[in-house]
C-alpha positions as CSV (number, residue, x, y, z in Angstrom):
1,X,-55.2,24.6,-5.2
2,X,-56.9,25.0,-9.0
3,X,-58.2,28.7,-7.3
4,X,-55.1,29.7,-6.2
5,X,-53.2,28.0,-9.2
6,X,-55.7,30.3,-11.5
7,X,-55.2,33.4,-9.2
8,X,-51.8,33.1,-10.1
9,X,-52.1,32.7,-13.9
10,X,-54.4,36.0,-13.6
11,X,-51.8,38.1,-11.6
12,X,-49.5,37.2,-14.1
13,X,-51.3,37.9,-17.5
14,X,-52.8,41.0,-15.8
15,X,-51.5,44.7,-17.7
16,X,-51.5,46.7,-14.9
17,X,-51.7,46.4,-10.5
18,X,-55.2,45.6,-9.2
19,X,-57.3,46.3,-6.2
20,X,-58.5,43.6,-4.2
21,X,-62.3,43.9,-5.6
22,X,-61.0,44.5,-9.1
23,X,-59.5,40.9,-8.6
24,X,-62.6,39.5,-6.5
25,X,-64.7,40.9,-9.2
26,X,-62.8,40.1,-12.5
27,X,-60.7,37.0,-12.0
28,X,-64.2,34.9,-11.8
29,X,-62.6,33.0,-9.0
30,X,-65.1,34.1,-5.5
31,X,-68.3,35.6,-5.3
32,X,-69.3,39.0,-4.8
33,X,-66.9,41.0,-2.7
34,X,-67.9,40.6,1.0
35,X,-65.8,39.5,4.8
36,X,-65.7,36.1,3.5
37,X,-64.6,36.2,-0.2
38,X,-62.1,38.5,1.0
39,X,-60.6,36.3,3.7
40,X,-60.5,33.8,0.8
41,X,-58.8,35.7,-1.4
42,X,-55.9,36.9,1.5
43,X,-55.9,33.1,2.5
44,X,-54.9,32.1,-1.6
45,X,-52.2,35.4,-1.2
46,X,-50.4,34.2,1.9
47,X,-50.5,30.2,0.3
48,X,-48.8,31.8,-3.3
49,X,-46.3,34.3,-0.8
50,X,-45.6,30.8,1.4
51,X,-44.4,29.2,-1.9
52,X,-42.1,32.0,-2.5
53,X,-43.4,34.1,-5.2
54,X,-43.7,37.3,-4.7
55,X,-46.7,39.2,-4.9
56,X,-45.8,43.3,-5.1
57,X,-48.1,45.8,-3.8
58,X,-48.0,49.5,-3.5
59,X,-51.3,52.5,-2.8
60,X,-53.5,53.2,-5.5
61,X,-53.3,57.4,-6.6
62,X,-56.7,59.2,-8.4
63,X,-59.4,57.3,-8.3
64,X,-57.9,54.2,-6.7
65,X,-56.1,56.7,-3.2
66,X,-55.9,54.7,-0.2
67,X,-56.2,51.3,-1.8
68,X,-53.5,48.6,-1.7
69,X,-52.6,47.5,-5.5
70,X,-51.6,43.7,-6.0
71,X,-49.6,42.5,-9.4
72,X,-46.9,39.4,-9.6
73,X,-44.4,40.8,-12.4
74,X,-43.5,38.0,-14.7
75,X,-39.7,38.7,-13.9
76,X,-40.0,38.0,-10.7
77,X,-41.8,34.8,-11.7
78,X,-40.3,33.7,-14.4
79,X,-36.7,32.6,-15.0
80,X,-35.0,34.5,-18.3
81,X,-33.6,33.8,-20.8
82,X,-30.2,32.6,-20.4
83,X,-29.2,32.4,-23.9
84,X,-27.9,28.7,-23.1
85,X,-27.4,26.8,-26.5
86,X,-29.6,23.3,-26.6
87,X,-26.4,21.4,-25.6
88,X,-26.2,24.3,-22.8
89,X,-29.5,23.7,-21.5
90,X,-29.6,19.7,-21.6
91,X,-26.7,19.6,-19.4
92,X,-27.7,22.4,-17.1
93,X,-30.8,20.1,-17.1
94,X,-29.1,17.0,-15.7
95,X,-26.6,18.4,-13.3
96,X,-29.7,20.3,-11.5
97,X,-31.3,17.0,-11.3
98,X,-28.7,15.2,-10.0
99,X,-28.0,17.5,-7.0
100,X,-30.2,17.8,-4.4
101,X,-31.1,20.7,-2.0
102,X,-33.5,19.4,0.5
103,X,-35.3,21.6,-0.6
104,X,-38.7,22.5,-2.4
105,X,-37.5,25.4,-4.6
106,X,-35.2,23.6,-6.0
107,X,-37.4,21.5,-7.9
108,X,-39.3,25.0,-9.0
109,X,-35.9,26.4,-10.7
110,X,-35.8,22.7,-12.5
111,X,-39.2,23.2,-14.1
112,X,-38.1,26.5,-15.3
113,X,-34.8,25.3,-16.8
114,X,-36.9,22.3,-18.8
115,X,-39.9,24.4,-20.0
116,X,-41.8,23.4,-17.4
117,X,-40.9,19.9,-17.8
118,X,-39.5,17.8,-15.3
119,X,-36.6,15.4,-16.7
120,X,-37.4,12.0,-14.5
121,X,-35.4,11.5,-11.5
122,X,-32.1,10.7,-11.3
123,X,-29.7,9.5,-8.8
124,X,-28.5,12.3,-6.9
125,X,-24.7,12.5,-7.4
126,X,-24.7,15.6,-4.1
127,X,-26.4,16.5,-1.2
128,X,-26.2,20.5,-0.5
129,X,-28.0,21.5,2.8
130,X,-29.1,25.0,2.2
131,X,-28.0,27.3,5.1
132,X,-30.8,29.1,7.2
133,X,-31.6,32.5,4.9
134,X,-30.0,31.6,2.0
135,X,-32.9,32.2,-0.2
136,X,-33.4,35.8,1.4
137,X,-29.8,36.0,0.4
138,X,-30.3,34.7,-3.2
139,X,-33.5,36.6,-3.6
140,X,-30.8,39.8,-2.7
141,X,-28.3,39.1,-5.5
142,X,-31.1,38.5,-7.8
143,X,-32.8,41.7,-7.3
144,X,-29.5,43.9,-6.2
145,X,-30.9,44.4,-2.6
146,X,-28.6,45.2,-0.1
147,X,-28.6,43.1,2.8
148,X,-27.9,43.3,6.3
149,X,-26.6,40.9,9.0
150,X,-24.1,40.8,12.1
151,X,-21.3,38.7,11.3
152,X,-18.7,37.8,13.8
153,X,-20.2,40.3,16.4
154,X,-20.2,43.5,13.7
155,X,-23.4,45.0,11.8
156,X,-23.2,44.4,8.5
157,X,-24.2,46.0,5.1
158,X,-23.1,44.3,2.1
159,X,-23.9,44.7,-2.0
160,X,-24.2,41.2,-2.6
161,X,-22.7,39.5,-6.1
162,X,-23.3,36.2,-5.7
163,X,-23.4,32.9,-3.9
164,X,-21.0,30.0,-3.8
165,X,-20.6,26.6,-2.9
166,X,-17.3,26.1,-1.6
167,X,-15.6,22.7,0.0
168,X,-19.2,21.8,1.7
169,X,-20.1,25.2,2.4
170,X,-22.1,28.4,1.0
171,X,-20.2,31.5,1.1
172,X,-21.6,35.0,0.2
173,X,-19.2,37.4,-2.0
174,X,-20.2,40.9,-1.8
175,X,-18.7,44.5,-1.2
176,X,-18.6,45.5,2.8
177,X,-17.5,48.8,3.1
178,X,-15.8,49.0,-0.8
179,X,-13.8,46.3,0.2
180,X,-14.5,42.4,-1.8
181,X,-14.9,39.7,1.4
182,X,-16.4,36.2,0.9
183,X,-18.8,35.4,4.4
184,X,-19.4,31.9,5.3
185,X,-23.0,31.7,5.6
186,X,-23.5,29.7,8.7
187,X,-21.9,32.6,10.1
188,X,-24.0,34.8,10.0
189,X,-25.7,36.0,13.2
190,X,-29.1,36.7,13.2
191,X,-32.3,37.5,10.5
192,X,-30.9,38.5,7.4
193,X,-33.0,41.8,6.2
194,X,-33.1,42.9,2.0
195,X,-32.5,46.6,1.1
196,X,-34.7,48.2,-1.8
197,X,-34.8,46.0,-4.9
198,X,-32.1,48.2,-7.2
199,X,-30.0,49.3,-4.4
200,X,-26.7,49.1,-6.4
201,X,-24.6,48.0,-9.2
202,X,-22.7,44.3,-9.3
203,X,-19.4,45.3,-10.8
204,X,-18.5,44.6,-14.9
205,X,-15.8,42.6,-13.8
206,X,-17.4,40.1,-11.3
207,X,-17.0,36.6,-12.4
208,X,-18.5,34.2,-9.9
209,X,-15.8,31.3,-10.7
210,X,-13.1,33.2,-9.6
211,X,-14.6,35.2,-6.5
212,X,-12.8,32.6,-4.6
213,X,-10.0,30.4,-5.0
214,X,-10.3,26.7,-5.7
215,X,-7.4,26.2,-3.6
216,X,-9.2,24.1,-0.5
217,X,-5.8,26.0,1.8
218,X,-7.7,29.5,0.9
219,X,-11.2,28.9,0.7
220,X,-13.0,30.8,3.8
221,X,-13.3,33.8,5.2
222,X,-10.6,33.8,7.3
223,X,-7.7,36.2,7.7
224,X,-4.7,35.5,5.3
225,X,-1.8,34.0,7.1
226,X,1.3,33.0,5.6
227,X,3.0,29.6,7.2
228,X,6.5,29.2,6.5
229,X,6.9,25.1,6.4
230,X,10.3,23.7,5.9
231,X,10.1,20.5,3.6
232,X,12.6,17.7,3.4
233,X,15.0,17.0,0.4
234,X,13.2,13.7,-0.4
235,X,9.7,15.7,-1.0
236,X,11.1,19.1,-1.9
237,X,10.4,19.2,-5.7
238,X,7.0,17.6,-5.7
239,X,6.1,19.8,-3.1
240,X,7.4,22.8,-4.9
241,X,5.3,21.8,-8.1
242,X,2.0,22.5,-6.8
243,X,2.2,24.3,-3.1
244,X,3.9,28.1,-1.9
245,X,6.8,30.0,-2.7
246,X,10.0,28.6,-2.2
247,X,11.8,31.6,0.0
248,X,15.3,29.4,1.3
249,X,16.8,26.1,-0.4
250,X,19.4,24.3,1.8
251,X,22.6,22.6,1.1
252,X,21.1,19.4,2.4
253,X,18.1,19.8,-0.9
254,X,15.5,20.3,1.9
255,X,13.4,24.0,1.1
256,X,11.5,26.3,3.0
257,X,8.0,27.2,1.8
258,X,6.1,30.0,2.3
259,X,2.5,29.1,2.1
260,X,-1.2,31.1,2.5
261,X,-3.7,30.0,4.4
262,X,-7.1,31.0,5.0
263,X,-8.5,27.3,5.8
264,X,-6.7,25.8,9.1
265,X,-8.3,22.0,8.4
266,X,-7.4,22.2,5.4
267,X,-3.5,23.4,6.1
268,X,-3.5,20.8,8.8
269,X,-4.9,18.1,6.4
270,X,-2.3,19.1,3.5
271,X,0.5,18.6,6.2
272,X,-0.4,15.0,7.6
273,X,-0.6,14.0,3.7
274,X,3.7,15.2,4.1
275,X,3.7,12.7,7.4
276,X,7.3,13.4,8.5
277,X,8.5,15.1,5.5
278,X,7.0,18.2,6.6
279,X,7.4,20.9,9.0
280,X,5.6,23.9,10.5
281,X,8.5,26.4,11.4
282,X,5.9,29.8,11.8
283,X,4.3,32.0,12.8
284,X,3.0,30.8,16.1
285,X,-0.5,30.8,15.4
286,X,-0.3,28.3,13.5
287,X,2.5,25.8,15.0
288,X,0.4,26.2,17.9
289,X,-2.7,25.3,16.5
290,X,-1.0,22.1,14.4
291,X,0.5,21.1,17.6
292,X,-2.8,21.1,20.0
293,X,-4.4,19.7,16.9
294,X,-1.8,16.2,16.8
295,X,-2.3,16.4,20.6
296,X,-5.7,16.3,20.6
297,X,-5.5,13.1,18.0
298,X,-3.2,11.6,20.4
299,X,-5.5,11.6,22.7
300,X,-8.3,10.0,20.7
């Protein structure tokens, strides 16, 4: 681990790409360049790729033709700047430590954020399971790679803008097509494959913290639908205060409420918090699926 720490250190403060027996020969790390100094050196490569940096390579030209050329660029290594102010960067310090990823990398973008100095544990205040490919799909809206995917049966190409952590689940906001959709990770189908780094533009206007609504009714990547519920007199104004658009009030004070949804359990959740105050009038899609829901709860 101290060669292939060092090996590291050298790709990084190297000025330009190397051949393999420019490194073998320069870096002071293996012997002369033979079968098994080489197999040493592609053995430390895979254990740095495994880790998850990335090692570029392209073929030498001139004098070099034909041979493969290894560097580690430090931006692909190191985190930026983020211009965070000292208060900034002490509490982006202790929320990452307090939120755990079950995962290794996590604990890598830490060390970055501290200056490459841990902050002691802390008790973990969340517990986010990474999805399978999410860091293929960071790694994508870091480098502005497009990726590709089936989702819900379809081929997809997407421009991806960034990820988000929604109501216990990732979600991917990106451009499919021209149009702005969020997909819920866990849905997609399949190995996720990366474009070329550079492969477009993320819009001026994108703000992560609005790329989805912090209404739990329309987080998801569900079709809209609009439910038109009809709430009693006794609940009417509260109701009216923080839920839909009020399209009918009747003599008897009770209103009807015109509400978006994008998040069935959460609509169905909203609605037992009304108990009998509350009820679904249409469209059928959704009475149906409130009623087989209470049915099935019945039956439990």
């Amino acid at each position: 681990m101290e060669r292939v720490t060092k090996l590291l250190m050298f790709l990084l403060s190297s000025s330009r790409p190397m051949t393999r027996d420019e490194i073998l020969e320069r870096s002071e790390l293996y012997g002369p360049s033979n079968e098994s100094e080489r197999k040493k050196f592609r053995r430390d490569r895979e254990t740095l790729e495994s880790a998850g940096i990335e090692i570029r390579t392209e073929i030498g030209l001139g004098e070099q033709a034909g041979s493969t050329l290894y560097e580690i660029l430090e931006e692909d290594y190191f985190l930026p700047d983020l211009g965070l102010s000292v208060k900034e960067q002490l509490a982006l310090e202790v929320a990452a430590s307090m939120v755990q990823l079950d995962t290794a990398w996590d604990e890598q973008a830490l060390i970055k954020i501290a200056d490459g100095e841990p902050l002691p544990p802390s008790p973990a205040v969340a517990q986010l399971a990474p999805s399978a490919g999410i860091e293929k799909l960071y790694d994508a809206v870091r480098s502005r790679a497009k990726v590709y995917f089936d989702y819900r049966g379809v081929p997809r190409e997407i421009e991806p803008y960034g990820l988000l952590h929604r109501g216990g689940n990732w979600y991917l906001h990106g451009s499919d097509s021209g149009e702005r959709k969020n997909f819920k990770v866990i849905r997609i189908q399949g190995e996720v494959k990366l474009g070329e780094k550079g492969g477009f533009l993320a819009p001026a206007d994108f703000d992560a913290a609005n790329a989805m609504s912090s209404d739990p009714l329309l987080i998801g990547d569900e079709k809209e639908i609009v439910a038109t519920v009809e709430v009693d007199a006794f609940m009417a104004k509260r109701v009216a205060r923080t839920r839909g658009k009020i399209v009918k009030t009747n003599p008897d004070g009770s209103i009807l409420l015109e509400v978006p949804v994008r998040n069935p359990m959460a609509f169905r959740s909203w609605l037992l918090g009304l108990r009998d105050h509350a009820v679904v009038v249409e469209p059928k899609e959704i009475l149906e699926d409130t009623i087989q829901w209470l049915t099935e709860i019945k039956g439990q």
